[in-house]
C-alpha positions as CSV (number, residue, x, y, z in Angstrom):
1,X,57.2,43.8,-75.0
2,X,57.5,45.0,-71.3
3,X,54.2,46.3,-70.1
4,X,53.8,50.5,-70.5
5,X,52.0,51.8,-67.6
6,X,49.2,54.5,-69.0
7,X,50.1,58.2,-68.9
8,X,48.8,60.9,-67.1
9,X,45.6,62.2,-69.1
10,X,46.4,65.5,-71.1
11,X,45.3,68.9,-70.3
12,X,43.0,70.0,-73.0
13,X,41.0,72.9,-74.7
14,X,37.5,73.1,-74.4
15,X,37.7,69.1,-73.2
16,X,36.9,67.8,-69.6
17,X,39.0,64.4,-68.8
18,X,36.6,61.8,-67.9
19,X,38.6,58.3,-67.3
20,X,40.8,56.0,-69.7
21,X,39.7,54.1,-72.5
22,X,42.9,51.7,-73.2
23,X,46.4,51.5,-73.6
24,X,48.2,49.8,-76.0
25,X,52.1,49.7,-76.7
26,X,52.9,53.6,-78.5
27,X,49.8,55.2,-77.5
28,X,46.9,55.7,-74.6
29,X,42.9,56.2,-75.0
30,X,41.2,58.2,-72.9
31,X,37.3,59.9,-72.5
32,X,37.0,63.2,-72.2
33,X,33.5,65.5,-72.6
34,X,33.7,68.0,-75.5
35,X,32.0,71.1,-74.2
36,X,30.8,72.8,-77.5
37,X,29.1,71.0,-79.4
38,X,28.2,68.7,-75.7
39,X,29.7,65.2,-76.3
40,X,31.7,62.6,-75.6
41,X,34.6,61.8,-77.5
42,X,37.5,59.4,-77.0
43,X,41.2,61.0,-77.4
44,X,44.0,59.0,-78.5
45,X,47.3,60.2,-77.0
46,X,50.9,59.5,-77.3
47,X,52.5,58.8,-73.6
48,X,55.4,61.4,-74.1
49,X,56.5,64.5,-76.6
50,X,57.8,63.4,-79.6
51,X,61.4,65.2,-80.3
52,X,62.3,62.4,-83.1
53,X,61.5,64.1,-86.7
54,X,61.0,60.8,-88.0
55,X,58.0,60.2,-85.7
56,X,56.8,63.6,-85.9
57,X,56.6,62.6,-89.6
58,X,54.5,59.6,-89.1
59,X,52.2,61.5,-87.1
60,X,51.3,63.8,-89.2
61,X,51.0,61.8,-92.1
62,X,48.2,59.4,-89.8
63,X,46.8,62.5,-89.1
64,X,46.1,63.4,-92.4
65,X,45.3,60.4,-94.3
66,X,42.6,59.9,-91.1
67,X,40.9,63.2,-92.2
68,X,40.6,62.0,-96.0
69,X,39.3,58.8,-94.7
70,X,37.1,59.9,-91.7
71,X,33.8,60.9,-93.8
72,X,33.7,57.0,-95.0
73,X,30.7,55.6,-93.5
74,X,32.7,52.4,-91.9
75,X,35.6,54.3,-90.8
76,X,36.2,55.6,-87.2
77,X,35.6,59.6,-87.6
78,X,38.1,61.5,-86.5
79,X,37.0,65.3,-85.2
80,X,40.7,67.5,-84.6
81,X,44.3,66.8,-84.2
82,X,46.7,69.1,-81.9
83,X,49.6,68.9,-79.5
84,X,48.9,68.9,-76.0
85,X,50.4,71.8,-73.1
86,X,53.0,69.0,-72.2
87,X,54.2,68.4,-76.3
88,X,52.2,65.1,-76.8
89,X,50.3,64.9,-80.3
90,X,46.2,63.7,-79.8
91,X,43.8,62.9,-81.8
92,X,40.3,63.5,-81.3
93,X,37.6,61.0,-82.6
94,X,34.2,59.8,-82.0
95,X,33.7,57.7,-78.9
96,X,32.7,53.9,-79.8
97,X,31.5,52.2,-76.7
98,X,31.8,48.5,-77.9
99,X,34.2,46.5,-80.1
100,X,34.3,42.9,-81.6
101,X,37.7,42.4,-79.2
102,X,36.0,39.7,-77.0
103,X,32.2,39.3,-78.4
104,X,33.4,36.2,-81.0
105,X,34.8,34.1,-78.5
106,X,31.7,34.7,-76.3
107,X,28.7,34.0,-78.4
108,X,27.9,32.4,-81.8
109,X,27.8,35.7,-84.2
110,X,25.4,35.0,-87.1
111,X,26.5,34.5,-90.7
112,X,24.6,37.1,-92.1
113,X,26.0,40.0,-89.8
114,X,29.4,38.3,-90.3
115,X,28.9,38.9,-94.1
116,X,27.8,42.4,-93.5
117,X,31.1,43.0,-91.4
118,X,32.8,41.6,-93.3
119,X,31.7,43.8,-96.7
120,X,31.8,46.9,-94.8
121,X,35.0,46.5,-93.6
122,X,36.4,45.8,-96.9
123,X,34.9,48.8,-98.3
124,X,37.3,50.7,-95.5
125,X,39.8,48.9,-96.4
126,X,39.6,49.5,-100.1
127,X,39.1,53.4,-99.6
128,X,42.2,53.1,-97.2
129,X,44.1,51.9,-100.3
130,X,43.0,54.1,-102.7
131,X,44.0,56.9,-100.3
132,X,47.7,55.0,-100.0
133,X,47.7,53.7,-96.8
134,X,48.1,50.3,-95.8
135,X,46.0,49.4,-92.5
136,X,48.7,46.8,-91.4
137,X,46.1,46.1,-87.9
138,X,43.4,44.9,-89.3
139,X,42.1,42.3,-86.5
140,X,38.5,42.0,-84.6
141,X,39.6,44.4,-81.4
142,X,40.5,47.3,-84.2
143,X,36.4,47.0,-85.7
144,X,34.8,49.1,-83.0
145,X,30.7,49.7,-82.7
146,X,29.4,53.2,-82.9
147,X,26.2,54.1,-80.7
148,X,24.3,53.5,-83.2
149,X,25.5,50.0,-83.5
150,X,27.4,49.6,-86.5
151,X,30.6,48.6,-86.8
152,X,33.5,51.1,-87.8
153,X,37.6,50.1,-88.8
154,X,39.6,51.8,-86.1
155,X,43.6,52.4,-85.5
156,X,44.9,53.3,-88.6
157,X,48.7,53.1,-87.8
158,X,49.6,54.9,-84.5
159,X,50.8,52.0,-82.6
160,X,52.6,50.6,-85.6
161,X,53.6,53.9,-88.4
162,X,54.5,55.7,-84.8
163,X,56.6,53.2,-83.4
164,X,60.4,52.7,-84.0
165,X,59.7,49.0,-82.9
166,X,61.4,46.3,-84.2
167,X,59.5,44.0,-86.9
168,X,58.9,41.0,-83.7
169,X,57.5,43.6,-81.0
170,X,55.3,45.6,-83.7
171,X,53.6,41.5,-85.1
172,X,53.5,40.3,-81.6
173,X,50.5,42.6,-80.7
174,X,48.4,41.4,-83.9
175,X,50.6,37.9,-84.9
176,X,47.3,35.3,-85.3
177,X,45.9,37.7,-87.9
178,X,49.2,38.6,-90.1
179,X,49.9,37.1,-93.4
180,X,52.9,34.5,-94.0
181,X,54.8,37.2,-95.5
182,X,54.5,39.5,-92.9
183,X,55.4,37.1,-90.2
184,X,58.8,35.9,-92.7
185,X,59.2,39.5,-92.2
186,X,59.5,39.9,-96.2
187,X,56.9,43.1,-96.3
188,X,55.3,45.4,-93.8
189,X,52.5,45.9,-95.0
190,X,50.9,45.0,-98.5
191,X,47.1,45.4,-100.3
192,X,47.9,41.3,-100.0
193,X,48.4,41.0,-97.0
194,X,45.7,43.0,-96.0
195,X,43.3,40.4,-97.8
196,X,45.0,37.9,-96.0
197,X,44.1,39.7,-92.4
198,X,40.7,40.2,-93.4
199,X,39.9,36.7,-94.4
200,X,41.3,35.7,-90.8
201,X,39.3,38.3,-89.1
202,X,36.2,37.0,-91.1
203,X,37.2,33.6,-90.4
204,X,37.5,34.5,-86.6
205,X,34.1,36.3,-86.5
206,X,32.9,32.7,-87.6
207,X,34.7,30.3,-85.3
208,X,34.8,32.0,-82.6
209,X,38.8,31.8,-82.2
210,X,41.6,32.9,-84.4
211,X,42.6,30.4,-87.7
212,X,45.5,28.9,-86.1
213,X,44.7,29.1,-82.5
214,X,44.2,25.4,-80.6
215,X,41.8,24.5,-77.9
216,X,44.6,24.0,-75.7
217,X,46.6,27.8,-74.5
218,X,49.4,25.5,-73.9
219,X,50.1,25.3,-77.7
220,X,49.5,28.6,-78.9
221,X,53.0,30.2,-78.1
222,X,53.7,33.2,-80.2
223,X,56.6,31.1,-81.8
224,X,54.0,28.2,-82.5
225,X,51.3,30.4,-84.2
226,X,54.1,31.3,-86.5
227,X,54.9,28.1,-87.4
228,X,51.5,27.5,-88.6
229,X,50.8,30.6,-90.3
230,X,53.7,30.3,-92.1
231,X,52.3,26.8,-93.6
232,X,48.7,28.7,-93.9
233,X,46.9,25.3,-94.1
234,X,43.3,26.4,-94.7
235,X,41.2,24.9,-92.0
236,X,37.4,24.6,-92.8
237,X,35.2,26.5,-90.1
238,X,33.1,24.1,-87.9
239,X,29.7,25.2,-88.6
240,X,26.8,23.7,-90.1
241,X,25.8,27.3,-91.1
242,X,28.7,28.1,-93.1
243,X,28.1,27.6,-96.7
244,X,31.1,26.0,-99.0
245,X,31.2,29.1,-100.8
246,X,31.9,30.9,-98.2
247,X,34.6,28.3,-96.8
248,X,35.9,28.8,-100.6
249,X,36.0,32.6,-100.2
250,X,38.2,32.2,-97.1
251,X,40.3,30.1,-97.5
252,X,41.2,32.1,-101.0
253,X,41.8,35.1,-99.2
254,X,44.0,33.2,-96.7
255,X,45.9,31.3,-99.6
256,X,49.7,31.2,-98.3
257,X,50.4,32.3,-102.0
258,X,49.5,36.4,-102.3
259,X,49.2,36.0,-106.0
260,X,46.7,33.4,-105.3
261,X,44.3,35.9,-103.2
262,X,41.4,38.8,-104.4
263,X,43.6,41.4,-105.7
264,X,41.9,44.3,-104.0
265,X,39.4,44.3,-100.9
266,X,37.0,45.6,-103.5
267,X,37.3,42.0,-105.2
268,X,36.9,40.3,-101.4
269,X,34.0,42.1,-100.7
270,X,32.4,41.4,-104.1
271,X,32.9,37.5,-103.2
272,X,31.4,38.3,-99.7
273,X,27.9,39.9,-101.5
274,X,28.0,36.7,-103.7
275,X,27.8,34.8,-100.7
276,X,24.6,37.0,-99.6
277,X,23.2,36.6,-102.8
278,X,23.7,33.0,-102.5
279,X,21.6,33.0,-99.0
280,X,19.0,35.5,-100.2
281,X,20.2,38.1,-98.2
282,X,20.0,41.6,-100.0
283,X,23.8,42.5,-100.6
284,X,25.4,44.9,-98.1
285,X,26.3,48.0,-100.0
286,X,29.8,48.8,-101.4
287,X,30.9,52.0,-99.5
288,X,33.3,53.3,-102.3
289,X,34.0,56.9,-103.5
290,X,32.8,56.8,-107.4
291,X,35.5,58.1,-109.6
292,X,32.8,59.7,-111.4
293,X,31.8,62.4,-108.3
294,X,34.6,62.2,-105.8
295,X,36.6,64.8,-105.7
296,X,40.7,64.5,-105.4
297,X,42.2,64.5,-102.3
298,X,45.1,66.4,-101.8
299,X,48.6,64.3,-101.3
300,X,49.5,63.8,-98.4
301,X,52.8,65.2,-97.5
302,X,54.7,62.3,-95.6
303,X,57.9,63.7,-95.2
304,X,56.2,66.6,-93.2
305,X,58.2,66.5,-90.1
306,X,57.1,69.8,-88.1
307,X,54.6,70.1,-85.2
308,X,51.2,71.1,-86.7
309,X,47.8,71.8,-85.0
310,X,46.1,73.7,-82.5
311,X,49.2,73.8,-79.1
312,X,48.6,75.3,-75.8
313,X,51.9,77.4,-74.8
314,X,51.2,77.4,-71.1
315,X,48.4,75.7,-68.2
316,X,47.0,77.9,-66.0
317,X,48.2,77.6,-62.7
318,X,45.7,76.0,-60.3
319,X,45.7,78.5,-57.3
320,X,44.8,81.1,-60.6
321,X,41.6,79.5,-60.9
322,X,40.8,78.5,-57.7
323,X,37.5,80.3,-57.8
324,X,37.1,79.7,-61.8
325,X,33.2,78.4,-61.9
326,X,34.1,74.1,-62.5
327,X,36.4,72.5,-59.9
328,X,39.0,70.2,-60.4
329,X,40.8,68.9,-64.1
330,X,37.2,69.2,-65.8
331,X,37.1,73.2,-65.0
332,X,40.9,74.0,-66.2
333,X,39.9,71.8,-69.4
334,X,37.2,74.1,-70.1
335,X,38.0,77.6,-69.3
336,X,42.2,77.3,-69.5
337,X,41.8,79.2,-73.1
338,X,40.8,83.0,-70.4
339,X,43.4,85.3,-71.1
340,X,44.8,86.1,-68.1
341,X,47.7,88.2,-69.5
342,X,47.7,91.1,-66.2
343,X,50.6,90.9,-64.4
344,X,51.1,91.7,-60.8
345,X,51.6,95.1,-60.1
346,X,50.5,96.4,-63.8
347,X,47.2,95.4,-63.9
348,X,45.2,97.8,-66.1
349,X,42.5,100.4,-64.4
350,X,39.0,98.9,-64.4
351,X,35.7,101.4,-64.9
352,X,34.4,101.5,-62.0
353,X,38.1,103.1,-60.4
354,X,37.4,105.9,-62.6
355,X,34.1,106.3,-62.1
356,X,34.4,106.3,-58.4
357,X,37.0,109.4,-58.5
358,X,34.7,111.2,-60.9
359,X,31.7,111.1,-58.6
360,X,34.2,111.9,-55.0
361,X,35.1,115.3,-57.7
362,X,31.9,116.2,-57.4
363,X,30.2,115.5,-54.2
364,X,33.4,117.7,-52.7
365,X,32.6,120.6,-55.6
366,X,29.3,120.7,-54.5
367,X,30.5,121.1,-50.5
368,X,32.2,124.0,-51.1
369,X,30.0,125.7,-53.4
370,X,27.3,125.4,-50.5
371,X,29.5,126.8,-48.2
372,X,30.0,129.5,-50.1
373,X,26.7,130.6,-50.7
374,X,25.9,130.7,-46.8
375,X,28.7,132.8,-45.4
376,X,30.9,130.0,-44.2
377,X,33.9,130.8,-46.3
């Protein structure tokens, strides 16, 4: 896929552009500085206005499945969706300053926060199911790290649902962690195969490469990596401080055979606590709605093509608000809501024109009423 150059940062609402984030194939990142309540959040973007119904579709169907799923405790939260001045549909979301994109292949992660990852991110998964959405991204650049320093699932389909990509450019962004059936291009997306992509983003954490990456660069062509995933010959992790189990639990997850893996992510993550058990490590918790309390969601309508959300009509011309208090992009993010609806030439009467002519009434009454009582006039 030709390289997209990133677009220009949106105008908008009560948001002060601060510099870009990322861009990936279908959509752009950016930082911008919420002005009430004061924060910074990162806005995800698309790089034009969306005219084709079909995508408008997928948009708002990401949009909505992201606010059921943005109040799980391991799930990117997402704060408002809109469309831009310019037509382009954003999505506001909390702003994670780290990732797990690069930090395996730089240092030795320990098992036990591997496990932890690993459970939490199952637990997103499995609420992602329940709410009927298949991730179909799940790979170590998509688990971001909040402020607070724990780790959060992240992209939940723009830059594949939004994308009328064909099957080869939508895998080649995410090919080292897709399942053999998703590479044979036989399904896009199943609970399966999101087992699979897990247990090779576990397995990843661990080695500090991808399953069926090689030393050598030379040999790991996007043609080659499919070659071995589609054999999915389970290779055992080369670490003293990986237990069998654990080896077990992996490569069942990764078996080239989807009948063959966990059935849900619940199940994965339920192998991944035995592990913990297994180490005397206290469990990590399963971050699953009970049946019992949760309250149903409301379907989500996926064949909802229309424009929804907050939309500015109009941007304020500069020269307008050239002596707005805040200078440049930051001071039109925050104040372009004024209502500056006077036109030329029909501007209404302020107070103090009235007042004025009231009190020149006066003063000249009492003139002639003084000159009148000496014998001038």
């Amino acid at each position: 896929m030709a390289t997209r150059l990133p677009s220009a940062p949106p105008i908008l609402p009560g948001l002060a552009y601060i510099r870009p984030l990322g861009s990936g194939g279908f959509a752009d990142v950016f930082l911008y500085e919420q002005d009430m309540p004061r924060r910074d959040v990162a806005v995800k973007v698309l790089p034009s206005d969306v005219r084709d119904p079909d995508l408008r579709r997928m948009f708002n169907a990401e949009a909505d499945v992201l606010a059921h799923l943005s109040a799980h405790p391991s799930i990117v939260t997402v704060y408002q969706a809109g469309i831009s001045a310019d037509g382009r549909p954003y999505i506001v979301m909390e702003f994670c300053p780290g990732s797990l994109a690069q930090r395996y292949r730089l240092e030795r992660i320990p098992v036990p926060e591997v496990l932890a990852i690993g459970v939490k991110m199952a637990s997103a998964l499995e609420a992602a199911h329940r709410a009927g959405l298949v991730h179909r991204d799940v790979k170590p650049s998509n688990i971001l790290v909040t402020t607070f320093g724990a780790p959060v699932l992240a992209d939940f389909g723009i830059s594949s649902s939004l994308a009328r990509a064909t099957a080869d450019e939508v895998l080649a962004m995410s090919i080292p962690w897709s399942a053999p059936e998703v590479i044979a291009e036989d399904t896009a997306g199943t609970v399966a195969s999101e087992v699979w992509s897990l247990g090779a983003t576990v397995y990843s954490l661990l080695a500090g490469h991808s399953p069926f990456e090689r030393r050598d660069r030379a040999q790991n062509t996007k043609e080659q990596l499919r070659r071995r995933i589609a054999k999915a010959s389970y290779t055992e992790i080369a670490r003293a401080d990986v237990p069998a189990s654990l080896q077990r639990v992996l490569a069942r997850a990764m078996s080239r055979d989807p009948r063959q893996r966990h059935a849900s992510a619940l199940q994965f993550a339920e192998a991944l606590r035995d592990v913990q058990a297994e180490l005397g490590i206290s469990p990590s918790a399963l971050e699953v709605a009970s049946s019992e309390w949760a309250a149903p969601a409301s379907p989500v309508d996926f064949g909802d093509t229309e424009l929804r959300g907050p939309a500015r009509s109009r941007i304020e011309r500069t020269e307008r608000r050239k002596h707005a208090p805040g200078a440049g992009v930051a001071g039109l993010a925050r104040d372009e809501d004024t209502d500056l609806t006077g036109a030329a030439g029909s501007r209404p009467v302020l107070p103090w024109v009235f007042g004025a002519a009231i009190g020149a009434v006066v003063v000249a009454g009492g003139i002639l009423t003084a000159l009148f009582a000496t014998g001038v006039l």
